[in-house]
C-alpha positions in Angstrom: -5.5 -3.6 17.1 -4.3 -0.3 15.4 -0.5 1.2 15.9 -0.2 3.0 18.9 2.5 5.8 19.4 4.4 6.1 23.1 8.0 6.9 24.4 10.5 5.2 25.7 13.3 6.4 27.7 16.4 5.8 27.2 19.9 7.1 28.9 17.7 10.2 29.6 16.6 10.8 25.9 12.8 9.8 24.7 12.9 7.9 21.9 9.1 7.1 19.9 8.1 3.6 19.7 5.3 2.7 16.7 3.9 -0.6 18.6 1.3 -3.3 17.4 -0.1 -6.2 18.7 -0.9 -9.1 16.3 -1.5 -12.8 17.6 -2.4 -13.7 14.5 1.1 -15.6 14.2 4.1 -16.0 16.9 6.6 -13.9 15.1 7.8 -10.4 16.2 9.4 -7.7 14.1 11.5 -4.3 14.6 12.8 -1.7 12.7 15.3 0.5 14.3 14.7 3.7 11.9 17.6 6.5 11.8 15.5 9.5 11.1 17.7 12.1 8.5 20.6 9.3 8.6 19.9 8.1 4.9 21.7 8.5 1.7 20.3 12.0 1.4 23.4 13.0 4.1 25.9 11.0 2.8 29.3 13.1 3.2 31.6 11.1 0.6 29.1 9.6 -2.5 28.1 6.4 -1.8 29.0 6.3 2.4 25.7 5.5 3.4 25.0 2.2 1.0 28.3 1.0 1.8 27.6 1.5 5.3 24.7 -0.7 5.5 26.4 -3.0 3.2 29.2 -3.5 6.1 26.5 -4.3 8.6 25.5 -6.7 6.6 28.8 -8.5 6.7 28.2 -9.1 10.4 30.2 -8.8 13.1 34.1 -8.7 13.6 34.7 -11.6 16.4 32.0 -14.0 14.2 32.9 -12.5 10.9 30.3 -12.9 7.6 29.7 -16.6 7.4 29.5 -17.0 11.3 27.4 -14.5 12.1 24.9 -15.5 9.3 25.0 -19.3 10.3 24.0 -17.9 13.8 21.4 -16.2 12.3 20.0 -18.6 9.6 19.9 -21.8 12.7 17.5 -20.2 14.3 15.7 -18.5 11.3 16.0 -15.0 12.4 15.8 -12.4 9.9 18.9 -9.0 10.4 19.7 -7.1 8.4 20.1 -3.2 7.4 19.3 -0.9 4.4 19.5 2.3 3.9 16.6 4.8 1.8 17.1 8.5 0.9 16.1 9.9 4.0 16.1 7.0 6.4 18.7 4.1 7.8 17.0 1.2 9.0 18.1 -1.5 11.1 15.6 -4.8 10.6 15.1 -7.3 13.2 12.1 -10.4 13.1 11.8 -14.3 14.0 9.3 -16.2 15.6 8.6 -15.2 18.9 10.6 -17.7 20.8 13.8 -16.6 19.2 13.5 -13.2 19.4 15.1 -12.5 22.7 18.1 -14.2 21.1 17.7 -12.2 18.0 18.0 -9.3 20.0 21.4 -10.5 21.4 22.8 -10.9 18.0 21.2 -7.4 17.0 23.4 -5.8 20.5 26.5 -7.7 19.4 26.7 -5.8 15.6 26.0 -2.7 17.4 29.1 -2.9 20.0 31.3 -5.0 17.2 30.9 -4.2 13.5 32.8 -6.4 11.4 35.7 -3.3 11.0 37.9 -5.1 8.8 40.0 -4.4 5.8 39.2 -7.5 3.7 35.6 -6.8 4.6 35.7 -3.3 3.2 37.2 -4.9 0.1 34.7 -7.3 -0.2 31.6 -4.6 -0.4 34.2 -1.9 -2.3 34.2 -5.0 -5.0 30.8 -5.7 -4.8 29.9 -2.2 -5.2 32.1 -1.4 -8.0 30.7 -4.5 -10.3 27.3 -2.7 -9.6 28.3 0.9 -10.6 30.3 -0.9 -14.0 26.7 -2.1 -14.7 24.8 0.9 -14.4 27.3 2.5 -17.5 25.3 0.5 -19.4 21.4 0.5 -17.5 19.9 3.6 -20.1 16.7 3.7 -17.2 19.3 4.7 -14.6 21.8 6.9 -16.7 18.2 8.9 -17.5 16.6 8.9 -14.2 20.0 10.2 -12.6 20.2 12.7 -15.1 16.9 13.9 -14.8 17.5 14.5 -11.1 20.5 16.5 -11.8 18.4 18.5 -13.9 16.0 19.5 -11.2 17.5 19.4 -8.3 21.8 20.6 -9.4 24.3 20.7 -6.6 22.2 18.9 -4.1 22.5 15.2 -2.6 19.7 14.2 -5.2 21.5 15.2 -8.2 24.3 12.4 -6.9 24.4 9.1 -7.3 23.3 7.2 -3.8 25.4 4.3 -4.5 28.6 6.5 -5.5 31.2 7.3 -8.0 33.6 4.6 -9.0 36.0 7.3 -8.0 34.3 7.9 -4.4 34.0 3.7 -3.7 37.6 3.7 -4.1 38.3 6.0 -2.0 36.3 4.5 1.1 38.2 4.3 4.2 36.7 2.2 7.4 37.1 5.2 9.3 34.4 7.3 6.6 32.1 3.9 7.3 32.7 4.5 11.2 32.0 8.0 11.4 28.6 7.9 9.6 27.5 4.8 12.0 28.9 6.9 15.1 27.0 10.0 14.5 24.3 9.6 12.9 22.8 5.5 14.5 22.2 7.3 17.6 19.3 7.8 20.3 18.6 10.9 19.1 17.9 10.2 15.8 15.9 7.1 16.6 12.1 5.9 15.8 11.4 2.2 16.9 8.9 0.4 14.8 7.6 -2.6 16.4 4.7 -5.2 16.7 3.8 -8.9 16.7 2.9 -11.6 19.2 3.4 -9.5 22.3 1.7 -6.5 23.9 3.5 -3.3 24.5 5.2 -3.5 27.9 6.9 -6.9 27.1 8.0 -5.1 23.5 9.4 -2.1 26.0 11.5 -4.3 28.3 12.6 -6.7 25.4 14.0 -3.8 23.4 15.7 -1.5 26.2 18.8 -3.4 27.0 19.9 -3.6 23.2 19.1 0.1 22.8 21.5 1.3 25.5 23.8 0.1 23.8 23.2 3.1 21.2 25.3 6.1 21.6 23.9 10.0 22.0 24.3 11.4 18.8 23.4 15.5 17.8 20.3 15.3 15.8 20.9 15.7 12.0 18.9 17.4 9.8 18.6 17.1 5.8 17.6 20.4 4.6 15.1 20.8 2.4 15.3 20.7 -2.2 13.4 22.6 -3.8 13.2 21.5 -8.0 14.4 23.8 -10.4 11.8 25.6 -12.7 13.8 25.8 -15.6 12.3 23.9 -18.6 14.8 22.0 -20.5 16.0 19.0 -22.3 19.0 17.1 -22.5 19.7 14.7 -24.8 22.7 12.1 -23.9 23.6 9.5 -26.8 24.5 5.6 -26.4 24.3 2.6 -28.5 20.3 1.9 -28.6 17.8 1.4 -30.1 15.5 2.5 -27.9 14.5 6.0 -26.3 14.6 6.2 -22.3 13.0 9.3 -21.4 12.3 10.5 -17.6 10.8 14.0 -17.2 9.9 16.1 -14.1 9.0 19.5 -12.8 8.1 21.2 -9.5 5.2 20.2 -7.4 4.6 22.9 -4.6 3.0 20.3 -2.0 4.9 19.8 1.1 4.6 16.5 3.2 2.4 17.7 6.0 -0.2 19.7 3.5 -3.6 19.9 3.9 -3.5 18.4 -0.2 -2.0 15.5 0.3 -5.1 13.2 -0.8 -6.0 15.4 -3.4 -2.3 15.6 -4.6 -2.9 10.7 -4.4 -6.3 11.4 -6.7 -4.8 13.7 -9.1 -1.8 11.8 -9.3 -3.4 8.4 -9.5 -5.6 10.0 -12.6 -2.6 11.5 -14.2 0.1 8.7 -14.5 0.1 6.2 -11.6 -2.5 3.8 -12.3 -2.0 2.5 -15.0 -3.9 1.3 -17.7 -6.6 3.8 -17.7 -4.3 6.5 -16.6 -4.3 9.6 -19.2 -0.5 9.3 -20.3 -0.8 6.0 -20.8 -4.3 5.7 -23.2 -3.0 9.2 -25.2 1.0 8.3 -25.4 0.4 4.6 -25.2 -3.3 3.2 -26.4 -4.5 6.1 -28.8 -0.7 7.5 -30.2 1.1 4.5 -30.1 4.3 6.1 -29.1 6.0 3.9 -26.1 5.4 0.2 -24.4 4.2 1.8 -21.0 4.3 5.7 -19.5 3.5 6.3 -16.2 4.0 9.5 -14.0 4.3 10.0 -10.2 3.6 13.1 -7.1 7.0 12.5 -4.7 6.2 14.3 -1.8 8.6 13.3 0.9 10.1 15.4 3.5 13.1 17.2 2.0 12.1 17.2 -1.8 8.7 17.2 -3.2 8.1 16.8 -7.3 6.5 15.6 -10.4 8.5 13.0 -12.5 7.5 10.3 -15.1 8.8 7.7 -17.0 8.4 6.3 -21.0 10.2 3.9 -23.2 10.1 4.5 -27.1 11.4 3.7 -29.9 14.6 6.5 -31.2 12.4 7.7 -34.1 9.2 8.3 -31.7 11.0 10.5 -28.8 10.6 14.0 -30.2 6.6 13.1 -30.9 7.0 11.2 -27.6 8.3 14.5 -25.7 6.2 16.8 -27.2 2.9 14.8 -26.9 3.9 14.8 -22.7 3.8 18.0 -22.7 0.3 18.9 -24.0 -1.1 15.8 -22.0 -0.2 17.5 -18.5 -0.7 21.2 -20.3 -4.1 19.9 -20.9 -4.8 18.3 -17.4 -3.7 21.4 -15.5 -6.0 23.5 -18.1 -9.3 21.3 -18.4 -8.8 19.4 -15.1 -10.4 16.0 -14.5 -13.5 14.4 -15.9 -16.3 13.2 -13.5 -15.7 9.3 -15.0 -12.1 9.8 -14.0 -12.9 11.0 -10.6 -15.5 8.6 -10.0 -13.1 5.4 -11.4 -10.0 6.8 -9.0 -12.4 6.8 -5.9 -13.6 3.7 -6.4 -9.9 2.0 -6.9 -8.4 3.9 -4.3 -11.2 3.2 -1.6 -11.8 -0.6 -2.8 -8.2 -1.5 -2.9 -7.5 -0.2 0.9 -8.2 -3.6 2.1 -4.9 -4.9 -0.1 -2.9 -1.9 1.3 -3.3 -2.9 5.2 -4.2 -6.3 5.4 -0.7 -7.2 7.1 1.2 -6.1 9.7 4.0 -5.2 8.2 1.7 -2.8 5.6 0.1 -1.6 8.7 3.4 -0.3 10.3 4.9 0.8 7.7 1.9 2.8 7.3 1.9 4.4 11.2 5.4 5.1 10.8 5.1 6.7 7.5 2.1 9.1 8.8 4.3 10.0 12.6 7.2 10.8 10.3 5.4 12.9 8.5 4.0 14.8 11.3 0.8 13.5 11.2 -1.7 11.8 13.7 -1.5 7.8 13.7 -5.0 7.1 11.8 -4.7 10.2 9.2 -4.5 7.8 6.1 -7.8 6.5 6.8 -9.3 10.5 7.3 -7.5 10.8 3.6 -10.1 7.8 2.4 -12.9 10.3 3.9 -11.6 13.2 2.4 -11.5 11.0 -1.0 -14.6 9.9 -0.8 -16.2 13.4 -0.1 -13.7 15.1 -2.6 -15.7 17.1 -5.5 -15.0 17.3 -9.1 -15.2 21.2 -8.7 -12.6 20.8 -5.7 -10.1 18.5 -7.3 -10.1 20.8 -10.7 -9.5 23.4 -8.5 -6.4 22.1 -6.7 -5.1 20.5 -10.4 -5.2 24.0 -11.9 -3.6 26.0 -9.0 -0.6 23.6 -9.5 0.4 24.8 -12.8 4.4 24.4 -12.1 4.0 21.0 -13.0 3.9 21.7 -16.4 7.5 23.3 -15.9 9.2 20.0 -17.7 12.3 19.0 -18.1 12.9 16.0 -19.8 16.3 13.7 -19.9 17.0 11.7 -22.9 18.8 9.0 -23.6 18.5 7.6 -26.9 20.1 6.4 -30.2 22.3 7.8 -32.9 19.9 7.3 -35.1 17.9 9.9 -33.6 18.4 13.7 -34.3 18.8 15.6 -31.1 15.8 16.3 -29.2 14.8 20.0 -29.0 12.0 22.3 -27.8 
């Protein structure tokens, strides 16, 4: 069966539940997803990772260690993450256990573990993470890069905080995001498994009265800056890390989207084969791997990409980017390309929805995007029907994705990187 899309109500408010039924094995699975609640709104740097990390720690009457024994006797999977745009509360078992899975699920909601040594336990844990990334050259660069193209917004910040902003955490920072912003009005219920969909309604409504009324938060849209530029930041290495990006003027909910996947996938995202990777890679020599991607989520869209050199090779490496994407917005695609990226993209669809968790992910992804439950497979149509003469077309009218700025990071041995 396919993902089906209805509402539940719930103290007056309609919340959307993404439902499946798959008897393939006894085990059901939710997601609880907190739409605009992610690390894109955090209010102090780092809030909303520390705030799922706290509801990992269980509740306060079992604490960590009793809560998780509960858990792990009965195999039941809880736990909660948070993304850029999205928090998300994850619930599965086998079938038989789910009921009481749910109970366990109701009692974090009403009693977070709220305590002082628990908020020094994640603060520490935290903190040993951010003293490793002063030394992780891909994340120093990627970071940068996004402060680059997107300054003064939540994307130029780090989403796992400053050292500065960890310590600084209070419970009551932790409390406020989860009391106004895990709410019913901010909620999408992903669900599906070894049940149909009014047993999945009744299971679920108890626990999810239990969620407050919240005002619905919004994160408003990034748009990348245009300004070509380079910045070069120097460490101890003997290698070049170098992430570059530019604008890509294709919102979530366009029209392009599958064309924006083929020209993409040609570009930098698959791989061997891809054109960064046989001219900066097989035919120049000039990294181990370089790879490229379209983001197109809701609040930001852009063009980014990623290679690894040696210090000697990153002003070759740099400049040889830039005419590789000059020269694929100019000249467009070849027919072998096109006809290669079709045939991947179509023959690999079997790998991308052969399990139920691929296919809700999938429905949720194309509801939160505003689009009808079944529009990735009318993308595979469109791909399959999409012309050379069209896709050239659509590669050429996007020429702000040659507007690159590139991030640096790189060894004293190498003289500063320039235009």
């Amino acid at each position: 069966m396919s993902a089906t899309l209805t509402q539940l109500e719930i103290n007056q408010t309609k919340v959307p539940l993404i439902f499946e039924e798959n008897s393939n094995l006894p085990i059901v699975s939710m997601q609880l997803v907190f739409k605009n609640s992610g690390s894109l709104s955090d209010t102090k740097d780092g809030l909303v990772k520390l705030s799922a990390k706290l509801l990992n720690e269980g509740t306060l009457k079992d604490g960590s260690v009793g809560f998780a024994t509960k858990l792990e006797n009965r195999a039941i999977s809880l736990s909660a993450h948070a993304g850029a745009e999205t928090f998300v509360i994850e619930l599965s078992s086998l079938k038989s256990e789910f009921n009481y899975g749910l109970e366990l699920l109701e009692q974090l909601l009403v009693d977070p573990n709220y305590s002082e040594a628990t908020l020094e336990k994640i603060k520490t844990q935290t903190l040993g993470t951010l003293k490793r990334k002063e030394s992780d050259f891909d994340y120093i660069s990627n970071l940068t890069l996004k402060g680059m193209l997107f300054p003064n917004t939540p994307l130029a910040k780090p989403s796992l905080g400053t050292i500065k902003s960890v310590k600084s955490m209070g419970l009551d920072d932790i409390k406020g995001h989860i009391d106004t912003h895990l709410g019913l009005e901010n909620l999408i219920v992903v669900m599906g498994g070894d049940l149909n969909q009014s047993q999945a309604q009744k299971m679920v409504l108890d626990v999810l009265k239990k969620l407050p009324h919240v005002a619905p938060k919004v994160i408003p849209l990034m748009e990348p800056h245009s300004k070509e530029e380079i910045k070069t930041t120097k460490v101890e290495s003997k290698q070049a890390y170098i992430y570059f990006g530019a604008p890509l003027a294709v919102r979530y909910n366009s029209e392009d989207r599958y064309k924006a996947r083929v020209a993409s996938f040609i570009l930098g995202s698959s791989g061997f084969g891809s054109r960064l990777m046989e001219e900066i890679r097989v035919k120049q020599g000039l990294a181990y791997s370089a790879y490229s991607r379209f983001r197109i989520n809701r609040t930001n869209s852009y063009f980014w990409g990623y290679l690894q050199t040696k210090v000697r090779s990153g002003n070759e490496a740099v400049a040889r980017v830039k005419e590789v994407v000059k020269e694929f917005i100019e000249k467009g695609v070849t027919q072998e390309e096109l006809t290669a990226a079709k045939q991947f993209l179509l023959g690999s669809e079997p790998l991308r929805n052969e399990t139920l968790s691929q296919r809700l992910n999938r429905a949720f992804s194309e509801y939160y995007n505003q689009r009808p439950l079944g529009a990735s497979l009318q993308d595979l149509e469109k791909i399959s029907a999409l012309s050379l003469e069209d896709l050239n077309q659509f590669i050429q009218s996007h020429k702000e994705i040659g507007q690159l700025s590139f991030s640096v990071v790189t060894g004293e041995e190498e003289s500063n990187v320039t235009k």
